[in-house]
Structure formats: C-alpha cells, structure tokens
MARKOLZA-287246 format. One record per residue (C-alpha): residue number from 0; z, x, y. Coordinates in Angstrom, 2 decimals, padded with zeros to 5 digits. Layout:
N
<r n="NUM" z="Z" x="X" y="Y"/>
...
END
This chain:
95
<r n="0" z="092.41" x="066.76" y="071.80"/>
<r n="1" z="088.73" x="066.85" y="072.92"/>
<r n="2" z="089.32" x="064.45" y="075.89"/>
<r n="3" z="089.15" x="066.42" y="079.04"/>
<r n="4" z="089.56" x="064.87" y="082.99"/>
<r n="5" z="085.98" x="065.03" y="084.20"/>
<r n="6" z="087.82" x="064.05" y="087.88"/>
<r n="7" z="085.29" x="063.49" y="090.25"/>
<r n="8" z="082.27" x="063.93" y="087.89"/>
<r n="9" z="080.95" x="061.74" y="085.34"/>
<r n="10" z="081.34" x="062.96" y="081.62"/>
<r n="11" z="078.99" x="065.76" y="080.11"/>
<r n="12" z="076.85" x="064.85" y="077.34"/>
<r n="13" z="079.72" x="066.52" y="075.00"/>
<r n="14" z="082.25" x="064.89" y="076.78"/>
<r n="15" z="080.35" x="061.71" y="076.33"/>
<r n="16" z="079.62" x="061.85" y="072.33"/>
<r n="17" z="083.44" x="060.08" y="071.35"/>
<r n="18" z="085.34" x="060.97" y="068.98"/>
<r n="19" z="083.48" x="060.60" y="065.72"/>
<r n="20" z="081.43" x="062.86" y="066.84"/>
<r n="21" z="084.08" x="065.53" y="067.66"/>
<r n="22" z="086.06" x="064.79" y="064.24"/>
<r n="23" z="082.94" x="065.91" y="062.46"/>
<r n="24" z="082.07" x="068.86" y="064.32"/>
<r n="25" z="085.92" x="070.21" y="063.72"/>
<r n="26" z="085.84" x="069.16" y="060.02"/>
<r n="27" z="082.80" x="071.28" y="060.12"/>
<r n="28" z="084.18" x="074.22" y="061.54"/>
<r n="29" z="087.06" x="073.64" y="059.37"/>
<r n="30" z="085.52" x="073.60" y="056.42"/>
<r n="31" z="083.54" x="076.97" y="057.50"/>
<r n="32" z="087.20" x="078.51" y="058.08"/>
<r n="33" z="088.32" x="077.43" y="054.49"/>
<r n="34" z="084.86" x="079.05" y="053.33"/>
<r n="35" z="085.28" x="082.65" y="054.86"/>
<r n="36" z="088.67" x="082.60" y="056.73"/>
<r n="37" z="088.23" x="086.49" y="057.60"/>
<r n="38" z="085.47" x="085.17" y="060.11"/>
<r n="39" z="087.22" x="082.34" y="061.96"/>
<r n="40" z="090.39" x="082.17" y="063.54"/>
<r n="41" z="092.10" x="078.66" y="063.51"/>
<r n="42" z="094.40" x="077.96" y="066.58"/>
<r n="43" z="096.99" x="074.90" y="066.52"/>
<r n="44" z="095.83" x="074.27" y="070.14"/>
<r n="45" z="098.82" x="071.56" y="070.37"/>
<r n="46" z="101.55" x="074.39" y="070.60"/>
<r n="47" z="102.53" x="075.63" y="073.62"/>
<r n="48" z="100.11" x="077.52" y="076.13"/>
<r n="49" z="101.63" x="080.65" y="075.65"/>
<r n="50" z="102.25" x="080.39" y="071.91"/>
<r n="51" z="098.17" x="079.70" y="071.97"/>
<r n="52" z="097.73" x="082.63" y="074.04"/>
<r n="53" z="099.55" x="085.15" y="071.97"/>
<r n="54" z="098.03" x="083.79" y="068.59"/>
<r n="55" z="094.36" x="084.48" y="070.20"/>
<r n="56" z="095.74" x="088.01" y="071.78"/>
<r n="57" z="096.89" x="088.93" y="068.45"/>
<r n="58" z="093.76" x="088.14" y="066.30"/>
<r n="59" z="091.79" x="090.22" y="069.04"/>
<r n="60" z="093.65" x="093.35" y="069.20"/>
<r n="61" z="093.86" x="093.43" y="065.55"/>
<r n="62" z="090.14" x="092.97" y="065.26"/>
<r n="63" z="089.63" x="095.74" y="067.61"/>
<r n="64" z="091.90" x="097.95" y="065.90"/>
<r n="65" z="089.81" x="096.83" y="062.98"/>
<r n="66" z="086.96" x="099.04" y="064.62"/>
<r n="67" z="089.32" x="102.35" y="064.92"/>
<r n="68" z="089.08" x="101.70" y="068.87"/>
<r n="69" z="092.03" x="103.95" y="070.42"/>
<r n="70" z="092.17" x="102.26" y="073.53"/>
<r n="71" z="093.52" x="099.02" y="072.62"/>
<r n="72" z="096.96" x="098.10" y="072.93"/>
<r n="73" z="099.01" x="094.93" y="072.71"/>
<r n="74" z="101.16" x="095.29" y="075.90"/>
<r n="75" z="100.28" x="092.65" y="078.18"/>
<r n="76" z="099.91" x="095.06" y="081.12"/>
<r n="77" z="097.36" x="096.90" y="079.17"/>
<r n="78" z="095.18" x="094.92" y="077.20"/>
<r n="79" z="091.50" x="094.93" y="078.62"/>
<r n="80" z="090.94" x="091.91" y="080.58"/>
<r n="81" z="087.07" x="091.61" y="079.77"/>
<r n="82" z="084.87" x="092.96" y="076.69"/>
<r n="83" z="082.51" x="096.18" y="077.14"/>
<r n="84" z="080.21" x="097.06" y="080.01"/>
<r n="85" z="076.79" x="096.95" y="079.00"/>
<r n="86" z="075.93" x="099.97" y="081.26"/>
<r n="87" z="078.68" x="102.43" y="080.23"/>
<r n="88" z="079.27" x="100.86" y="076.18"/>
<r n="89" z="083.16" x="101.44" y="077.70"/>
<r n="90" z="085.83" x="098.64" y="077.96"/>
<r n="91" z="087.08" x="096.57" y="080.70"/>
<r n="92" z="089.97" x="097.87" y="083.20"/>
<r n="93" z="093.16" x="097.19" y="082.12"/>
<r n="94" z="095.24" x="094.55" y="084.50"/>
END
C-alpha cells in the first residue's frame, strides 16, 4: 500500500492526499504500462522483499544488456551498486 509510518513526523503532503488520490495516480501509471509496456516495469510490490528485489534486478541488467554494455552481470556480488559517474561516463564499483 501507499500508507507509510511517518513516526515522529507529521505526514508529507503525498502522504497526506488519501487514498483516492493514490488509486488514481496508479490507475494512471497503469494504464501508461498497458499503453507501452516496453517502457514501464510493473512490480507486485506485495510479494516478498526479495522476490521484489530480484524482479527489479532482472529488468535492469537486461536493460543494460539491452545497450551491448559488457560489464554487467547478474551475480549479486557483481552487479554495480550505483549508475555511471558523471566525470568518468564509467559505472559504479561492484560490491
């Protein structure tokens, strides 16, 4: 769900917009999914963390494959842990 503990802070202005709000907002993005599903990736956020994990993980490596990029790899030990820096155009150290 969209409910998050704001703990020892009032809600956000996001936080605070209920749920009508956030039911239209993911019909929206839903609907843009249906429309060009090679652009969005839809993630069934209720499975487990790890399942979630690996489901994003997958779509990025095989988007970055996508780009003939050599360096990526989908061992957990290996996989860059942040996107390129700006000042060298090369990707992240690995874990």
């Amino acid at each position: 769900g969209w409910r998050r503990e704001t703990r020892d802070r009032d809600p956000d202005r996001m936080e605070s917009a209920g749920d009508e709000f956030h039911r239209q907002v993911r019909d929206g993005f839903i609907q843009r999914a249906d429309a060009a599903p090679e652009r969005y990736l839809v993630v069934d956020s209720s499975a487990p963390v790890e399942a979630v994990h690996q489901r994003i993980r997958s779509a990025v490596v095989e988007l970055l494959e996508a780009t003939n990029d050599s360096t990526v790899t989908d061992g957990d030990d290996r996989m860059p842990d942040r996107a390129s820096d700006a000042s060298t155009g090369q990707l992240g150290q690995s874990r």
